[in-house]
C-alpha positions as CSV (number, residue, x, y, z in Angstrom):
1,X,148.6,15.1,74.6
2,X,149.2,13.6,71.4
3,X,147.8,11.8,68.4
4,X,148.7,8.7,66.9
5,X,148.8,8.9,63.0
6,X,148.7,6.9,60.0
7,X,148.6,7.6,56.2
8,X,147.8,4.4,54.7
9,X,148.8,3.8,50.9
10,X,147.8,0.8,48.9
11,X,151.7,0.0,48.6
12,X,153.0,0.9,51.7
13,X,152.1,2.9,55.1
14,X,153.5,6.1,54.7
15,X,153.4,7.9,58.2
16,X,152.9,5.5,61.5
17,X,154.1,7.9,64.4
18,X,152.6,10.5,67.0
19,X,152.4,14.3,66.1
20,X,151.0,17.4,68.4
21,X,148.6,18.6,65.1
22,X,148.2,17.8,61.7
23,X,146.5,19.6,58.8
24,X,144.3,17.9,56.1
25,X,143.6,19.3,52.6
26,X,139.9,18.2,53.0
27,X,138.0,18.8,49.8
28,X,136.0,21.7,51.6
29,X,139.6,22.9,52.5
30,X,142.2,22.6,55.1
31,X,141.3,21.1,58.2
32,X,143.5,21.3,61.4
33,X,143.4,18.6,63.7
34,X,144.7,18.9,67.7
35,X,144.5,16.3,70.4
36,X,140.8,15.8,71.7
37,X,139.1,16.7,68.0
38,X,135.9,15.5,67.8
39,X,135.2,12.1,65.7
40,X,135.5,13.0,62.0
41,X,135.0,11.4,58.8
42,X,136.0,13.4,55.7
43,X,137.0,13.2,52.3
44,X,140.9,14.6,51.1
45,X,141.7,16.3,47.9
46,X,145.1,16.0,46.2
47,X,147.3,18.5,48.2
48,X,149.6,18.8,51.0
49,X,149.3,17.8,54.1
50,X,151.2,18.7,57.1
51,X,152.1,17.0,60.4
52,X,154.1,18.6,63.3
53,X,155.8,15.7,65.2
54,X,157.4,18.0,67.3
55,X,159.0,21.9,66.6
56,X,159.2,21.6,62.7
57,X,156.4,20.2,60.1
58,X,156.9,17.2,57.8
59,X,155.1,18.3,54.5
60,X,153.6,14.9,52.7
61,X,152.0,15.1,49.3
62,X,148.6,13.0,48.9
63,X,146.9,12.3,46.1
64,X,143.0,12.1,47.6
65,X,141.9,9.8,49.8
66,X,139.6,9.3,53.3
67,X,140.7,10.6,56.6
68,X,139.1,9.6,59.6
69,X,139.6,11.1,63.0
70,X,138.5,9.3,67.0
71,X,139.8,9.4,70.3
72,X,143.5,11.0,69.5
73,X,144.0,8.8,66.2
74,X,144.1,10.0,62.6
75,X,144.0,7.6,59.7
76,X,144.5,8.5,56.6
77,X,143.6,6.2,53.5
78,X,145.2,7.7,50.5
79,X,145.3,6.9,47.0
80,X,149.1,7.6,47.0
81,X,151.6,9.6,49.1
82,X,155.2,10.6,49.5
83,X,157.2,12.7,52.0
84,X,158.4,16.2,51.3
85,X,162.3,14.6,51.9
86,X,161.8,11.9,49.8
87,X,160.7,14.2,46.4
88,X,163.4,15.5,44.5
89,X,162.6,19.2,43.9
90,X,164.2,19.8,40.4
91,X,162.1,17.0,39.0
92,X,159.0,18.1,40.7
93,X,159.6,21.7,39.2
94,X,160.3,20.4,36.1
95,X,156.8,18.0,36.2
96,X,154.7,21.1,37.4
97,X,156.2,23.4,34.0
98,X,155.3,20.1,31.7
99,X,151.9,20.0,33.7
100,X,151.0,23.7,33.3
101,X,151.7,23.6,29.6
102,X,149.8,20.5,29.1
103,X,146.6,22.4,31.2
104,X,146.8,25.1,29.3
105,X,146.9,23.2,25.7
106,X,144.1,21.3,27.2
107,X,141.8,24.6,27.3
108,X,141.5,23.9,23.6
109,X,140.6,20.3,23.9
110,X,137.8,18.2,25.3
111,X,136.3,18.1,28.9
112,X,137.8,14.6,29.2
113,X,141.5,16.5,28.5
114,X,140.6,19.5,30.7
115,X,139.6,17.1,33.4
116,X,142.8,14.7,32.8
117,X,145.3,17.9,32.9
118,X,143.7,19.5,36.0
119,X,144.2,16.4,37.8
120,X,147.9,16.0,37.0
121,X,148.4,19.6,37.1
122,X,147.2,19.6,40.8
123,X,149.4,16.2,41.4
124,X,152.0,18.4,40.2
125,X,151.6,20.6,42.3
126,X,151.1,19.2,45.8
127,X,154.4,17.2,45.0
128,X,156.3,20.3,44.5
129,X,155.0,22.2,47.1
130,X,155.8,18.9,49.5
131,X,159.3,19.1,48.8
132,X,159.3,22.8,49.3
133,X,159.0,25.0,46.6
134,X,156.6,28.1,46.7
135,X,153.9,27.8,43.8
136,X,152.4,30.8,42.6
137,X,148.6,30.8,42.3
């Protein structure tokens, strides 16, 4: 059995196909989903998620969002998304390095700029890891 999935942007629908499992990056952490999950409402954090159409995983970058899972469907509102293939990695590496030095500069600066680097720092990072670079922790 399969499920149906969507990832839902504002600007466009991202993902509209069937998939044996996908993993969320709930904000309690990742959550797998197989065919005959229980109903499920939860909330998504910036990160990657994964779907496995078939043998090999699509990684897709989210920036937050709503998933909601019943009878073999996943829907996923997000605030924005894009595909692992569709990120180039060279500019994603080079966005994470400005990121990171903006977080740490931010240490110094006020919770409003701590909060404002985290957030793209973590944006950052789920887009590079989408199109397939390692990020160390």
């Amino acid at each position: 059995m399969t499920l149906t999935v969507r990832i839902i942007a504002p600007d466009k629908t991202v993902w509209d196909n069937t998939a044996e499992e996908v993993v969320l990056p709930s904000t309690t952490g990742q959550l797998g989903i197989l065919s005959g999950h229980i109903p499920l409402l939860t909330a998504l954090d910036v990160g990657v998620m994964r779907v496995r159409p078939a043998k090999d995983w699509v990684a897709i970058a989210i920036m937050g969002g709503f998933a909601e899972v019943d009878q073999d469907e996943v829907t996923v509102l997000v605030n924005a998304a894009e595909t692992g293939e569709t990120i180039d990695r060279e500019n994603a590496r080079t966005a994470l390095s400005e990121a990171e030095t903006r977080s740490n500069q931010a240490q110094q600066g006020s919770a409003q700029e701590k909060i404002q680097a985290t957030q793209a720092l973590k944006r950052a990072r789920a887009r590079f890891q989408a199109a397939g670079g390692a990020v160390q922790l």
